[in-house]
SENUPA-212531 format. One record per residue (C-alpha): residue number from 1; residue in three letters; chain; x, y, z. Coordinates in pm, whole numbers, plus 50000, padded with zeros to 5 digits. Layout:
N
REC  nr rest kette     X     Y     Z
REC NUM  ALA     A     X     Y     Z
...
This chain:
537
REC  nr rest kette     X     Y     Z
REC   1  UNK     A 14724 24014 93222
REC   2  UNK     A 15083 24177 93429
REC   3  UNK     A 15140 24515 93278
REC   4  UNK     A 15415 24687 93394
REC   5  UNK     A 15587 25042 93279
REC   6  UNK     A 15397 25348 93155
REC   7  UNK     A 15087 25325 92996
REC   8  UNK     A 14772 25499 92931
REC   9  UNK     A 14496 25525 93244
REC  10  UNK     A 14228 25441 93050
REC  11  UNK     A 14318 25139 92840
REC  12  UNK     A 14528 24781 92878
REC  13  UNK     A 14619 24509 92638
REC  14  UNK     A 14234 24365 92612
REC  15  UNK     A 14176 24712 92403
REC  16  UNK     A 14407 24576 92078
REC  17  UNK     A 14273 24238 92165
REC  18  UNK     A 14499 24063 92351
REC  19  UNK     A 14398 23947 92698
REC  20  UNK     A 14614 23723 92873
REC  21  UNK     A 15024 23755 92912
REC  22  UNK     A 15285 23973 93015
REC  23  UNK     A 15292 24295 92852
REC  24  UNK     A 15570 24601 92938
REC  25  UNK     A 15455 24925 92844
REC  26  UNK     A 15700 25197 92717
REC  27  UNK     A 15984 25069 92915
REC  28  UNK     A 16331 25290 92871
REC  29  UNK     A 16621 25209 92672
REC  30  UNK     A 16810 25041 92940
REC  31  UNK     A 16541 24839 93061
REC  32  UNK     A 16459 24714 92741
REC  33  UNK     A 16858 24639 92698
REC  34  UNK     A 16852 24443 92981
REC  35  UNK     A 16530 24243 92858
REC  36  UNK     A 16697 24197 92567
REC  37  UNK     A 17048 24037 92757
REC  38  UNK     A 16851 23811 92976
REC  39  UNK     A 16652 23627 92701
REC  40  UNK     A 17022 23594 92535
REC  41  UNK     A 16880 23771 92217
REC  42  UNK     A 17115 24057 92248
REC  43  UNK     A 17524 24130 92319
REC  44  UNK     A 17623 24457 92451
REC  45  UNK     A 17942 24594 92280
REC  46  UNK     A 18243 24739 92430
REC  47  UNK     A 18078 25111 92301
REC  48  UNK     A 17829 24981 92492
REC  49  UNK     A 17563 24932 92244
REC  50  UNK     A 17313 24674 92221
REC  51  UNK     A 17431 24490 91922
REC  52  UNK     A 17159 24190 91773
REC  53  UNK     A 17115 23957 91504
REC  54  UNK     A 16790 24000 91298
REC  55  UNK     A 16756 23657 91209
REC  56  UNK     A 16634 23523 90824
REC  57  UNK     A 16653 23866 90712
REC  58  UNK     A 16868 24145 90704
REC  59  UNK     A 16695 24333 90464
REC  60  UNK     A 16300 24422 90344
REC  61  UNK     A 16131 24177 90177
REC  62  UNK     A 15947 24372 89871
REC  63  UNK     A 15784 24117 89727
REC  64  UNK     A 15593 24029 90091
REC  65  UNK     A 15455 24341 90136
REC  66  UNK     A 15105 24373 90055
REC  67  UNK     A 14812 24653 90089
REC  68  UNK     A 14461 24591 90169
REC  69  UNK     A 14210 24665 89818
REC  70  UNK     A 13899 24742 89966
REC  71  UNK     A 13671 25112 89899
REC  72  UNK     A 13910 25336 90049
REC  73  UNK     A 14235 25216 89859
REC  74  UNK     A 14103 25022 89543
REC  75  UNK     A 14065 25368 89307
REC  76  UNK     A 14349 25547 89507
REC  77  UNK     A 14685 25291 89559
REC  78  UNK     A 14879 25255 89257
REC  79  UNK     A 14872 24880 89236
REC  80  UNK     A 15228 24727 89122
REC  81  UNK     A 15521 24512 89226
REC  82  UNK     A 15525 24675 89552
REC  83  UNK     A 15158 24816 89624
REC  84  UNK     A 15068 24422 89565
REC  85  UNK     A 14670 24359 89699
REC  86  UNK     A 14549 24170 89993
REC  87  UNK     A 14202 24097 90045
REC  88  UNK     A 14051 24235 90364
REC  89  UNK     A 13865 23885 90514
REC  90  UNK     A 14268 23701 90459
REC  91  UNK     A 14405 24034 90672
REC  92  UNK     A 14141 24009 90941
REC  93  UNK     A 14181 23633 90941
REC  94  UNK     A 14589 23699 90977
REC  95  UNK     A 14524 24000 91260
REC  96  UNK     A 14310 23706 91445
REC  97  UNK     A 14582 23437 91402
REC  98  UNK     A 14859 23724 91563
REC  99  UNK     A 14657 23826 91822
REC 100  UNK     A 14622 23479 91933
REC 101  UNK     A 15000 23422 91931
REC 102  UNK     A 15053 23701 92144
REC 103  UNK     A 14814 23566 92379
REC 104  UNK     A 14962 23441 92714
REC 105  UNK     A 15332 23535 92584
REC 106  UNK     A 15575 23792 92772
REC 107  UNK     A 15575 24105 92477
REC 108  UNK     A 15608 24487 92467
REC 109  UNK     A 15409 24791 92369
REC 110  UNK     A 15559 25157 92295
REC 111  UNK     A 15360 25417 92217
REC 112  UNK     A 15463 25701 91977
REC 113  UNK     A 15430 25971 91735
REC 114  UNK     A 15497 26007 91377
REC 115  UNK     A 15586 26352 91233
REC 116  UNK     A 15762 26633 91404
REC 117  UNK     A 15496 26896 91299
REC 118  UNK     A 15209 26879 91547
REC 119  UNK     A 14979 26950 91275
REC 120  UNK     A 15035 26647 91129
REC 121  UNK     A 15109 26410 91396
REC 122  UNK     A 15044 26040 91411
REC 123  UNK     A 15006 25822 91690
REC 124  UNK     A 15112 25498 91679
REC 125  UNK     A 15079 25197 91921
REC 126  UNK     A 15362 24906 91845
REC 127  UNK     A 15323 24569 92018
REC 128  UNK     A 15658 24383 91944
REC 129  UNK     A 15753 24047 92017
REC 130  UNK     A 16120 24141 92106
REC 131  UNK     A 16262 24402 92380
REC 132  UNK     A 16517 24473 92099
REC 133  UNK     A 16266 24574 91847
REC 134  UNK     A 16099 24796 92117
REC 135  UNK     A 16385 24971 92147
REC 136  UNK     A 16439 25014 91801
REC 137  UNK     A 16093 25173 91753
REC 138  UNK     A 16195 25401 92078
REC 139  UNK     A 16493 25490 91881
REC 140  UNK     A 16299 25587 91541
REC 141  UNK     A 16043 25785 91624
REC 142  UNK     A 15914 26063 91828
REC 143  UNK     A 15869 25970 92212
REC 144  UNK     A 15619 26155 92393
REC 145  UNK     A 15660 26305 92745
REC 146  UNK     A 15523 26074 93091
REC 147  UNK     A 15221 26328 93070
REC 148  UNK     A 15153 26232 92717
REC 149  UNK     A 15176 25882 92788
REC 150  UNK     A 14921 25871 93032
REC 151  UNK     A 14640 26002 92843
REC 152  UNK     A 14813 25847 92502
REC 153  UNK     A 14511 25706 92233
REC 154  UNK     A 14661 25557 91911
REC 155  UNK     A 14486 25619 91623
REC 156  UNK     A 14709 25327 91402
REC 157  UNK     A 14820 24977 91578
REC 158  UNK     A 15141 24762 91446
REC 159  UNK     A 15172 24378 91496
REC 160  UNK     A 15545 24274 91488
REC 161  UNK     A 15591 23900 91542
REC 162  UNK     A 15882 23812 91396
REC 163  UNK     A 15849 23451 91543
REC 164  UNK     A 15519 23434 91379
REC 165  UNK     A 15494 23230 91045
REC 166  UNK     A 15215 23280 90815
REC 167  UNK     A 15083 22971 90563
REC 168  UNK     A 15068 23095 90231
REC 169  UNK     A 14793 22838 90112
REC 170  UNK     A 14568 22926 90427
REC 171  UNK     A 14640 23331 90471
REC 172  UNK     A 14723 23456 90134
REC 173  UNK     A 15070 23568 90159
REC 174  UNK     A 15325 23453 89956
REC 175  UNK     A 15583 23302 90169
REC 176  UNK     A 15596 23299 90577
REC 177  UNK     A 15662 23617 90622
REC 178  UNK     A 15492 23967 90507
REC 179  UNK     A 15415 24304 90611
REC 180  UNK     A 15078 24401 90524
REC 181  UNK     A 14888 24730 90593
REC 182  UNK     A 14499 24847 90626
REC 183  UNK     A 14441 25208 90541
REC 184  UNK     A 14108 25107 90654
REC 185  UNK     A 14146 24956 90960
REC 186  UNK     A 14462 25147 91052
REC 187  UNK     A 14695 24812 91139
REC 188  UNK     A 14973 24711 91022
REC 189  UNK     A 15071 24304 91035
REC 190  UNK     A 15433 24260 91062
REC 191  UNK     A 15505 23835 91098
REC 192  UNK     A 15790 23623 90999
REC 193  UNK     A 16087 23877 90998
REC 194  UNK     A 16309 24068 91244
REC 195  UNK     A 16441 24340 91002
REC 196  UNK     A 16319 24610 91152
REC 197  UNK     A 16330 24832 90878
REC 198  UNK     A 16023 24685 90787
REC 199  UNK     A 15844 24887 91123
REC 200  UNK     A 16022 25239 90990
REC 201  UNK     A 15885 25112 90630
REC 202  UNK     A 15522 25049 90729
REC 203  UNK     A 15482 25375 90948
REC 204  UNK     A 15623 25554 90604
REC 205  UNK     A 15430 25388 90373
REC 206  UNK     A 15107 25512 90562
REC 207  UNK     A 15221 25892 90588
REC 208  UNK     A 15298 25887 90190
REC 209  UNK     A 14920 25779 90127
REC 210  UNK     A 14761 25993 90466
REC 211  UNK     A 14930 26320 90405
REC 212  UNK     A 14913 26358 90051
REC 213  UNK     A 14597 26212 89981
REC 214  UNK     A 14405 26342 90265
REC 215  UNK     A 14625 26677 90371
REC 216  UNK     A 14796 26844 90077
REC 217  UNK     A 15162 26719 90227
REC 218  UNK     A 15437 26574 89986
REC 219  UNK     A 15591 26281 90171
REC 220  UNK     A 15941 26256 90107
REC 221  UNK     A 16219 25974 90109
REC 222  UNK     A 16471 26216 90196
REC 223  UNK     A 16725 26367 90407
REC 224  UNK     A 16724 26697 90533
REC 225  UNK     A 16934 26978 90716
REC 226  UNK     A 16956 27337 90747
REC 227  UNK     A 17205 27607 90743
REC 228  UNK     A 17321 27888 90954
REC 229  UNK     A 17065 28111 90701
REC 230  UNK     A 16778 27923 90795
REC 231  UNK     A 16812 27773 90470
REC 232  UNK     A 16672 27387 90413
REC 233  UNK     A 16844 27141 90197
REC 234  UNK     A 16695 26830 90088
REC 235  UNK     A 16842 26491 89963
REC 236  UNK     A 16668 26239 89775
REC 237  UNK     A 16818 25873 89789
REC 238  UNK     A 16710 25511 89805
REC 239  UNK     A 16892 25319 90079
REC 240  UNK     A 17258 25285 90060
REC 241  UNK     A 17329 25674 89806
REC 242  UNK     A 17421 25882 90134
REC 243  UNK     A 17143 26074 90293
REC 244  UNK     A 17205 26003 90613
REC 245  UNK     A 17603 26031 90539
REC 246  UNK     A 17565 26367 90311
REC 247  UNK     A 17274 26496 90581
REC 248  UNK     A 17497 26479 90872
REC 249  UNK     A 17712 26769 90842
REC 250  UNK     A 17909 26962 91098
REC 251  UNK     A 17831 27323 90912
REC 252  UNK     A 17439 27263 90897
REC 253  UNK     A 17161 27106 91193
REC 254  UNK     A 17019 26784 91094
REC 255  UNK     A 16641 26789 91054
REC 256  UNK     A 16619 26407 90951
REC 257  UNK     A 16780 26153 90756
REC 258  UNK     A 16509 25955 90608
REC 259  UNK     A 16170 26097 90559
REC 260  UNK     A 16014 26413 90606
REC 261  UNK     A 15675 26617 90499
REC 262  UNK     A 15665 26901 90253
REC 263  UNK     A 15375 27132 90404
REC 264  UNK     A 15189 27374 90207
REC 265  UNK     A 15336 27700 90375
REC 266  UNK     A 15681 27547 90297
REC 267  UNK     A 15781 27342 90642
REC 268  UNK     A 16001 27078 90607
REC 269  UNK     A 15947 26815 90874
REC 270  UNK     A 16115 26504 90986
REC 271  UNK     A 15854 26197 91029
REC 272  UNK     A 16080 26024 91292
REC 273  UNK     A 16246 26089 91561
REC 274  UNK     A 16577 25898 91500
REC 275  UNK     A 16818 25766 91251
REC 276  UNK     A 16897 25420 91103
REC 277  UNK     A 17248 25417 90906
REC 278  UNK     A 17455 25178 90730
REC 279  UNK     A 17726 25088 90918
REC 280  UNK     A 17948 24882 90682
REC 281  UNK     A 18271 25043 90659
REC 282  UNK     A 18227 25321 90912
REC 283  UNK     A 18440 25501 91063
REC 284  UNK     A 18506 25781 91333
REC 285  UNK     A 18754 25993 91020
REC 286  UNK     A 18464 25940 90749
REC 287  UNK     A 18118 25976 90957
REC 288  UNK     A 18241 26135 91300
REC 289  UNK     A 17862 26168 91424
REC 290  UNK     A 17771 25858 91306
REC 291  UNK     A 18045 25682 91465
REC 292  UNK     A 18005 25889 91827
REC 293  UNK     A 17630 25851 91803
REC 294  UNK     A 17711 25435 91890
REC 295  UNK     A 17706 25442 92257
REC 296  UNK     A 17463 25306 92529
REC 297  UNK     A 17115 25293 92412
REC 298  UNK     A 17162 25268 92027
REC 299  UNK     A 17103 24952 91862
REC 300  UNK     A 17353 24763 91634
REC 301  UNK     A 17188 24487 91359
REC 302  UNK     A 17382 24213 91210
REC 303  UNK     A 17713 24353 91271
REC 304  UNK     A 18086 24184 91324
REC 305  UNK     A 18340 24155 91590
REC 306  UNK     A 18705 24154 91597
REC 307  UNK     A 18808 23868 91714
REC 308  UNK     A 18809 23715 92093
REC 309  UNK     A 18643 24124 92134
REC 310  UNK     A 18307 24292 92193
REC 311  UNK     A 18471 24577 91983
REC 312  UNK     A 18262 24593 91683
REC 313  UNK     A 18430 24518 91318
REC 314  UNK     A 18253 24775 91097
REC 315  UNK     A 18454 24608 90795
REC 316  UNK     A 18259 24294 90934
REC 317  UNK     A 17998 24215 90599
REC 318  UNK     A 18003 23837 90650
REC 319  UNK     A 17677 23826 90793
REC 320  UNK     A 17545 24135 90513
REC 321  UNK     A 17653 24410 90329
REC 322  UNK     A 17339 24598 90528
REC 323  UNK     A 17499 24610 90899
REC 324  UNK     A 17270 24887 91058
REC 325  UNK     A 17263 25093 91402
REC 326  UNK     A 16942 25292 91494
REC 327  UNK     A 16978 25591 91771
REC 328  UNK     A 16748 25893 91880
REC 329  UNK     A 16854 26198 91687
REC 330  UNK     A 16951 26378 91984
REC 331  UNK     A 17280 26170 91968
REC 332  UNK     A 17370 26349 91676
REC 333  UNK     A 17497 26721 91812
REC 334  UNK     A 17432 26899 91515
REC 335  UNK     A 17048 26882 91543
REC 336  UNK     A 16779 27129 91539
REC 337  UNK     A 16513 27084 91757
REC 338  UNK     A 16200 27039 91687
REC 339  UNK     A 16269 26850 91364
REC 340  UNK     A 16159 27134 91114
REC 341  UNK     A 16256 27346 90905
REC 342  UNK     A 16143 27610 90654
REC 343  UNK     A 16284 27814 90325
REC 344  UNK     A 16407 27533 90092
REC 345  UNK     A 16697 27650 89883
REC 346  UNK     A 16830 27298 89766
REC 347  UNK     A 16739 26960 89599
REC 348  UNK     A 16975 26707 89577
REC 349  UNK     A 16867 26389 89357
REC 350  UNK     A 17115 26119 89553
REC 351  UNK     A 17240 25824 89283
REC 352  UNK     A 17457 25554 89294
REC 353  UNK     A 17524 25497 88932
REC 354  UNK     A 17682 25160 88891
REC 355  UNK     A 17767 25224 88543
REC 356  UNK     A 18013 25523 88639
REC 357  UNK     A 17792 25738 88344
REC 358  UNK     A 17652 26010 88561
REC 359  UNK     A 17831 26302 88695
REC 360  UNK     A 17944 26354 89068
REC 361  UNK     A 17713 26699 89069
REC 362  UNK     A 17493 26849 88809
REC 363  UNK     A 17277 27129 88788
REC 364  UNK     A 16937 27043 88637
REC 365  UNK     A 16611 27244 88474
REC 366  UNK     A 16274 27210 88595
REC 367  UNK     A 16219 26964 88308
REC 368  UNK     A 16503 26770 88422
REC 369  UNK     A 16416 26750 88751
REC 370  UNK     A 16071 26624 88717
REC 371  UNK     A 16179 26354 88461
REC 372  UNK     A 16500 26239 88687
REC 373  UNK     A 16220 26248 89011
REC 374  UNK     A 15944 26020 88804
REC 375  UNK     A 16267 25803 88706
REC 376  UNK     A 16434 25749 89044
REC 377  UNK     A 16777 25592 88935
REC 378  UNK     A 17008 25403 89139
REC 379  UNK     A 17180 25113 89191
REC 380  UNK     A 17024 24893 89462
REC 381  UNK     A 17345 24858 89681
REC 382  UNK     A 17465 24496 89889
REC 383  UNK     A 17198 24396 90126
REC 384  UNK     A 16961 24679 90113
REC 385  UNK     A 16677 24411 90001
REC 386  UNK     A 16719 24008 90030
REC 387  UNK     A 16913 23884 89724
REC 388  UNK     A 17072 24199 89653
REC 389  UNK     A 17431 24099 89667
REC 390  UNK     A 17651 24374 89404
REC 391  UNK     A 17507 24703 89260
REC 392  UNK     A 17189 24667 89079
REC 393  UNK     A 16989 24887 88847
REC 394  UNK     A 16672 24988 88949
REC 395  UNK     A 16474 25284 88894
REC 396  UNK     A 16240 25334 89200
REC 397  UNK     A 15965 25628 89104
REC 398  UNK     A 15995 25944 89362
REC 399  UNK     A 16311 25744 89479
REC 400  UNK     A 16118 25519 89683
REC 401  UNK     A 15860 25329 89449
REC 402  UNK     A 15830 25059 89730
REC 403  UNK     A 15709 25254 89991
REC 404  UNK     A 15466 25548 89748
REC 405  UNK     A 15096 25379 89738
REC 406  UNK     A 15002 25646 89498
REC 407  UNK     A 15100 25690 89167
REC 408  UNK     A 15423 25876 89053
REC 409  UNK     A 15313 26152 88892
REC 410  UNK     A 15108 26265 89204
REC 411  UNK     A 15413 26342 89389
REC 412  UNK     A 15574 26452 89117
REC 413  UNK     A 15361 26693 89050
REC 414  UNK     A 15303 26801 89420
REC 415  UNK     A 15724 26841 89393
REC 416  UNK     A 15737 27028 89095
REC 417  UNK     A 15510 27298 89211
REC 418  UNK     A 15641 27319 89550
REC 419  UNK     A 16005 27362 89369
REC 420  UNK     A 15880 27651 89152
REC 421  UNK     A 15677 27830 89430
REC 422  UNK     A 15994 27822 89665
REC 423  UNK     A 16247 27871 89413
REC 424  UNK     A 16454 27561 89492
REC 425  UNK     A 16786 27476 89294
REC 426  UNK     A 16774 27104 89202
REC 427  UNK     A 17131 26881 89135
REC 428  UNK     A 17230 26500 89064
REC 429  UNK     A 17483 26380 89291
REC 430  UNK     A 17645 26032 89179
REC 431  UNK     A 17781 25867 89470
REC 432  UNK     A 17825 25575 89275
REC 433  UNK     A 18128 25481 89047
REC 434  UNK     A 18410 25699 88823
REC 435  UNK     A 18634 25598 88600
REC 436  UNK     A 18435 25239 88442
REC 437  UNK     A 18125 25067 88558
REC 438  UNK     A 18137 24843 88908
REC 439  UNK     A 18407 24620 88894
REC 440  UNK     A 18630 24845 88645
REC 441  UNK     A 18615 25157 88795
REC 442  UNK     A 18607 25323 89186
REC 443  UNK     A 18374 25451 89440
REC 444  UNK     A 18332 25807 89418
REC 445  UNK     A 18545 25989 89709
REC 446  UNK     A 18283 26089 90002
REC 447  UNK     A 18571 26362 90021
REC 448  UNK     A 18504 26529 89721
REC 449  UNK     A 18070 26446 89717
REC 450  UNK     A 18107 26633 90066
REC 451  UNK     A 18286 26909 89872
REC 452  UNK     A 18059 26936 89570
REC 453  UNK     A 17763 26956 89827
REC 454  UNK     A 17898 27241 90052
REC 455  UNK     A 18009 27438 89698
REC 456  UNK     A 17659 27383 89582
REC 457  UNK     A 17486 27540 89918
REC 458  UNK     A 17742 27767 89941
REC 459  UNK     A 17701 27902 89626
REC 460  UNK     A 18052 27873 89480
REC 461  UNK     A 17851 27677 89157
REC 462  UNK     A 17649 27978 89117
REC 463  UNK     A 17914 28160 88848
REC 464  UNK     A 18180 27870 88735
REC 465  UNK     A 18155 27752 88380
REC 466  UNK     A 17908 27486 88266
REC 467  UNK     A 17863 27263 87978
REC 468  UNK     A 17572 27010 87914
REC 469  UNK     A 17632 26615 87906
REC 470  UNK     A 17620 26495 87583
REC 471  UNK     A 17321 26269 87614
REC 472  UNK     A 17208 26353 87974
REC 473  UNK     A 17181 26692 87880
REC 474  UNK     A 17317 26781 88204
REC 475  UNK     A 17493 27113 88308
REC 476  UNK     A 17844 27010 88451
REC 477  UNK     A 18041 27231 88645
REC 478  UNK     A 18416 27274 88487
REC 479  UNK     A 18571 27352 88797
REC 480  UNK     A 18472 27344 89179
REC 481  UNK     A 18659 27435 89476
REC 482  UNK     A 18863 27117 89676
REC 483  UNK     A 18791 26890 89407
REC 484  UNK     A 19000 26764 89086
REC 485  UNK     A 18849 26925 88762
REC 486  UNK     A 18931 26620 88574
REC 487  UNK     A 18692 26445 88767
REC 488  UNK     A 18396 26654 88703
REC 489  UNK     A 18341 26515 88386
REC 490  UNK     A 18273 26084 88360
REC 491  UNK     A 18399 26074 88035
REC 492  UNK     A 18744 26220 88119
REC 493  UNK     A 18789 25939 88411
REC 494  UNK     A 18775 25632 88181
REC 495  UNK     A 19067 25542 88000
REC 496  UNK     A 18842 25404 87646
REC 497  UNK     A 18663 25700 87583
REC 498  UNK     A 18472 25488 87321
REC 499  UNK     A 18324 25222 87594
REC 500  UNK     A 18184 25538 87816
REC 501  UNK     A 18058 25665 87483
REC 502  UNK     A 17873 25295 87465
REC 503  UNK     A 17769 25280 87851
REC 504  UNK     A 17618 25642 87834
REC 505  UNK     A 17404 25532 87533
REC 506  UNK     A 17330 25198 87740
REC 507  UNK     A 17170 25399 88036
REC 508  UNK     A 16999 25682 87825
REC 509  UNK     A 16821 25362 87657
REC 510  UNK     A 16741 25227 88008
REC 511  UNK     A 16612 25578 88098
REC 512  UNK     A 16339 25607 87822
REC 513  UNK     A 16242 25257 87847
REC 514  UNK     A 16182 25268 88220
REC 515  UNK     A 16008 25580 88144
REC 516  UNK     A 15729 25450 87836
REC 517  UNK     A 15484 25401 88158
REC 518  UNK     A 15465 25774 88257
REC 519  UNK     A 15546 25913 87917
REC 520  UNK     A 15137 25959 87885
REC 521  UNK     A 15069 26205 88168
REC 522  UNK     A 15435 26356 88112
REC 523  UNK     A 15435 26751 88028
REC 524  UNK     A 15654 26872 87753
REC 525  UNK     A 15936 27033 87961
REC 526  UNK     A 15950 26698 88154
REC 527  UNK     A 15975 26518 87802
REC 528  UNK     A 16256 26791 87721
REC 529  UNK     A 16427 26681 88033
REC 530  UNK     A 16465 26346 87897
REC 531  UNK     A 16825 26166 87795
REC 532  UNK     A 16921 26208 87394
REC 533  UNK     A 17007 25945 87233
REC 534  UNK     A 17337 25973 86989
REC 535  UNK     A 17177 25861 86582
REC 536  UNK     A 17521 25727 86528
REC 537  UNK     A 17580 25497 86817
């Protein structure tokens, strides 16, 4: 075996079961750039950026992702669409097959740590078949110091082959590719796709079974930042409703933009050490530190050029709606380091309401909360997933269904009391549509979200006049300061009053039916938090 870079003194390649081959431990950013340039699998861009193409797929594959059902998981994992069960003999038979393709092949290995709270840390060893993914799990999660290194032992191993194409009849998956995880063994098998949300994803999807199963920590799909106070906000969202947009805010320090823990003496703590935005549409005017953060050492995915140029076309969605650049955190200013933070004032429930129903910003009650949390409505936005190609409904439990082994109501109930012992304000944000459903009506302005947000954390919400949604049962705010009171309310941006009336009803029906599954272990304020149906429509 030739091992180059920094590694740990007491252990090589043989000790995850790979003997033979080239292997290039923790190499930096720019080495791994200029890996990635000489095997032609990467273009730098004129920001200077690595910029790659992720091959087959640009987004996760939910339906390939699969958990192992042996004693530890069987009575624990909420089995469903996305916890989907793989038998342990297929996923050692699979780890065998990957560790022989490795063999005698030129790879890399980064070690890392999960979770910004050294309470809770992780440590994670990633073996990657590409310099550019390498870099991409540099970018995403915490990178420990040279001293660190050399005395690193991982306590969970990832396999990411994206070269590597499973048989379905012989291994058990469904299609080539898959992303499979072992609580047990603590490995996670990523083959047959270069997306490399699916390494963020499978790191996540461990922490939200470890830490509240085992250690009494909520695991969160959410943004977070703080304020000049010391006060935390928080913002739930599936992929593609702002959090790392709405996080990243020149008045407050970013703690994270993705995923953070929810600790029992009330710290909020980032699990990575990075972001991964959208890029589609972006621009220096709309997301300055997104925009700034692209420079030498982050990592663009599936992105466009201008033409006869290396300058990057962020309008570019030919290749998918899901264009993506991943960076360390530090290239965002605004940052507070470590990645914690403490006193929780604010929820925000992130939605992007396809229907143009919701509200841009509503307050709701404890009741509300809990039911809209359980619920976890959104439209599934271009490219975010394969197949997704316009808005989508979905409802995704705790806003992130696919990547939540346990049930709902577990963090939903972990939630609800840590809301109520902090005192924690809780609001809906649509960043979806006004004025008519996709196709009718418009994007909500970032402008004026960005200006709903800062009244709510300001406080300027705290004494304006309210009145409840008809159906939703919603407080709405009749006025708020830099933003048009006639757009407060949906109803008053559509032009037939009469087809909102009918949309409204629409959703509140797709509310309660989504919600027949948890109605049995549902309390009665979350019940009274529920959508109304009109007896007249």
């Amino acid at each position: 075996m030739l091992e180059s870079g920094t590694k740990s003194r007491s252990v090589g390649t043989d000790s995850f079961g790979i003997p033979k081959g080239k292997a290039h431990w923790n190499l930096s950013p720019d080495a791994l750039a200029e890996q990635a340039l000489r095997l032609g699998q990467a273009k730098k861009t004129t920001s200077g950026a690595l910029a790659i193409d992720t091959g087959e797929f640009t987004g996760r594959s939910p339906k390939d992702k699969f958990t192992v059902k042996d004693a530890l998981t069987q009575d624990a994992v909420w089995w469903n669409q996305f916890n989907i069960p793989f038998a342990p003999d297929k996923f050692a038979q699979l780890h065998e097959k990957m560790l022989q393709y490795f063999e005698g092949k030129e790879f890399y290995v980064r070690d890392a740590y999960a979770c910004a709270d050294p309470r809770y840390r992780l440590r994670v060893r990633v073996v990657n078949e590409y310099a550019w993914s390498n870099l991409f799990v540099y970018n995403m999660f915490i990178r420990p110091t040279e001293q660190e290194l050399g005395n690193f032992e991982p306590e969970w191993l990832i396999l990411n082959a994206p070269g590597f194409h499973a048989d379905p009849a012989v291994d058990g998956t469904r299609q080539h590719n898959f992303s499979i995880i072992d609580f047990t063994r603590k490995v996670i098998l990523i083959g047959g796709s270069g997306y490399t949300g699916e390494i963020k994803k499978g790191i996540f999807t461990a922490l939200n079974f470890i830490l509240p199963h085992q250690q009494n920590v909520l695991a969160m799909h959410c943004s977070a930042n703080v304020g000049a106070a010391g006060d935390t906000a928080i913002f739930f969202g599936l992929s593609g409703t702002g959090k790392t947009t709405l996080s990243a805010d020149p008045n407050r320090k970013l703690i994270g933009d993705d995923e953070h823990g929810w600790t029992p003496d009330n710290v909020i703590f980032n699990f990575e050490g990075g972001c991964y935005a959208k890029t589609i549409d972006l621009s220096e005017e709309k997301e300055p530190d997104i925009y700034r953060a692209i420079r030498p050492g982050a990592l663009l995915e599936n992105i466009g050029y201008k033409p006869g140029t290396t300058d990057v076309d962020y309008a570019d969605g030919t290749r998918t709606e899901n264009t993506r650049v991943s960076y360390p955190i530090d290239y965002i200013c605004n940052t507070v380091q470590p990645s914690l933070g403490r006193n929780p004032r604010n929820i925000f429930f992130l939605t992007c309401d396809a229907y143009g129903v919701l509200p841009p910003i509503a307050r709701l009650t404890p009741g509300q909360a809990a039911f809209h949390f359980i619920s976890g409505y959104t439209a599934k936005v271009a490219g975010t997933e394969a197949d997704v190609t316009e808005p989508t409904m979905t409802f995704s439990a705790c806003f992130g269904a696919p990547f939540m082994p346990l049930h709902p109501a577990r963090y939903a109930t972990m939630l609800s009391d840590k809301m109520q012992e902090a005192g924690v304000r809780v609001w809906m944000v649509n960043t979806g549509w006004t004025g008519g459903p996709y196709g009718t009506g418009k994007r909500m302005s970032l402008k004026y979200t960005r200006a709903l947000i800062t009244a709510a954390l300001e406080g300027k919400l705290d004494n304006v006049e309210y009145e409840n949604h008809e159906i939703f049962g919603l407080a709405v705010p009749l006025s708020c300061p830099g933003v048009p009171d006639g757009l407060l309310n949906p109803r008053d941006t559509w032009e037939d009053k009469d087809a909102y009336d009918h949309k409204a009803q629409y959703l509140a029906e797709a509310f309660l039916k989504n919600f027949e599954k948890f109605a049995a272990l549902a309390d009665a304020d979350i019940l009274a938090g529920a959508p109304k149906l009109k007896a007249d429509a």
